[in-house]
N, C-alpha and C positions, 0 to 999 in steps of 0.2 A: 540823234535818232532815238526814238522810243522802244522803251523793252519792248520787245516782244507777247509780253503776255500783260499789259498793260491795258487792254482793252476790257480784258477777262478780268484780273482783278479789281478796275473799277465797276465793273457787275457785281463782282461777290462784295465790294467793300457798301456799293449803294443798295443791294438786297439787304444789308446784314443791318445797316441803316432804317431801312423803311422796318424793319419784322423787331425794330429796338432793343437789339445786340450790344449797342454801345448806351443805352439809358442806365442811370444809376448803376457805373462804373464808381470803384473807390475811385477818393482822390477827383471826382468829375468837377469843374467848375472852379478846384484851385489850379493856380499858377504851376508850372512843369519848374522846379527849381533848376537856377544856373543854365535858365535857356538863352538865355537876352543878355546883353552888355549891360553894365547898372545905367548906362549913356538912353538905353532905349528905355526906362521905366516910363518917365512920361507919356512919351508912342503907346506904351504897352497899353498902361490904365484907361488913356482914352479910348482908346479900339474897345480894350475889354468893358469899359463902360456905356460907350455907345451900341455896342453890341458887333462891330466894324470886322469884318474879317479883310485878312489878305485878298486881293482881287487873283490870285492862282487858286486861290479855295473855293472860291466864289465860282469863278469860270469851271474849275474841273466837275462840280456839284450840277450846274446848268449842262456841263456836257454829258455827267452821267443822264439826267432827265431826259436830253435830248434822242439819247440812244435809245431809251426803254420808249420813248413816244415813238421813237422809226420803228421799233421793232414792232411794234401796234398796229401802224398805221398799213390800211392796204390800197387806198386811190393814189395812181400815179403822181398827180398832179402834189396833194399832198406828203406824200415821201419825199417827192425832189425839193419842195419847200423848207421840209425838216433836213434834206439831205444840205442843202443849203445854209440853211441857219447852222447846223453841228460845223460845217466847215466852217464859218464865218468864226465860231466858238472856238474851234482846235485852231486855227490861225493865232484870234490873240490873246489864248494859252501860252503858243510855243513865240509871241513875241514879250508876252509879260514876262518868262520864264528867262527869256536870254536877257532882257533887262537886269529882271536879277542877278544873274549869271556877270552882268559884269561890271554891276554896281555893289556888288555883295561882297 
C-alpha cells in the first residue's frame, strides 16, 4: 500500500521540478558514491551514458504529468481518458516496483 501522502508529495517534488529547485545542485551530474555494487558499474555508465533512467523513474515522472493534466482538464470525455491513461501508469508502477521488490 502507498503512503498516504504520496500523491501530495509527488506534487510538491514535480512543482519544485518544473520552477528548477533541483538545477545546479552541488555535486549534480556526479555519481552518489557507494550507491551501486562495483558488479553494477558497467549497468551504471551505460544508462548514465545513454542517458537511460530506471523505468520506476520514468513511470512515476509520466504519472506526476498525468495528474497535473487531469487536474486541467474539464470535458468529461477527456478526463476519463487521462483518468484511464494514470491508471494504466500507476498499475505498471506498482508491477515494476514489486518486480524490484523481488528481484532486488
Amino acid at each position: 500500500m502507498d503512503h498516504p501522502l504520496i500523491d501530495h508529495i509527488s506534487r510538491v517534488i514535480a512543482k519544485a521540478e518544473r520552477d528548477g529547485a533541483f538545477d545546479n545542485l552541488p555535486g549534480a551530474g556526479r555519481p552518489i558514491a557507494d550507491l551501486h555494487a562495483p558488479g553494477d558499474a558497467v549497468l551504471d555508465r551505460l544508462m548514465r551514458e545513454s542517458g537511460a533512467r530506471p523505468k520506476g523513474v520514468t513511470l512515476s515522472r509520466e504519472i506526476a504529468e498525468a495528474k497535473a493534466r487531469l487536474a486541467e482538464l474539464t470535458g468529461e470525455d477527456a478526463r476519463h481518458e487521462e483518468m484511464r491513461r494514470l491508471a494504466d501508469l500507476e498499475m505498471r508502477l506498482a508491477l515494476e516496483m514489486e518486480a524490484m521488490r523481488r528481484h532486488g
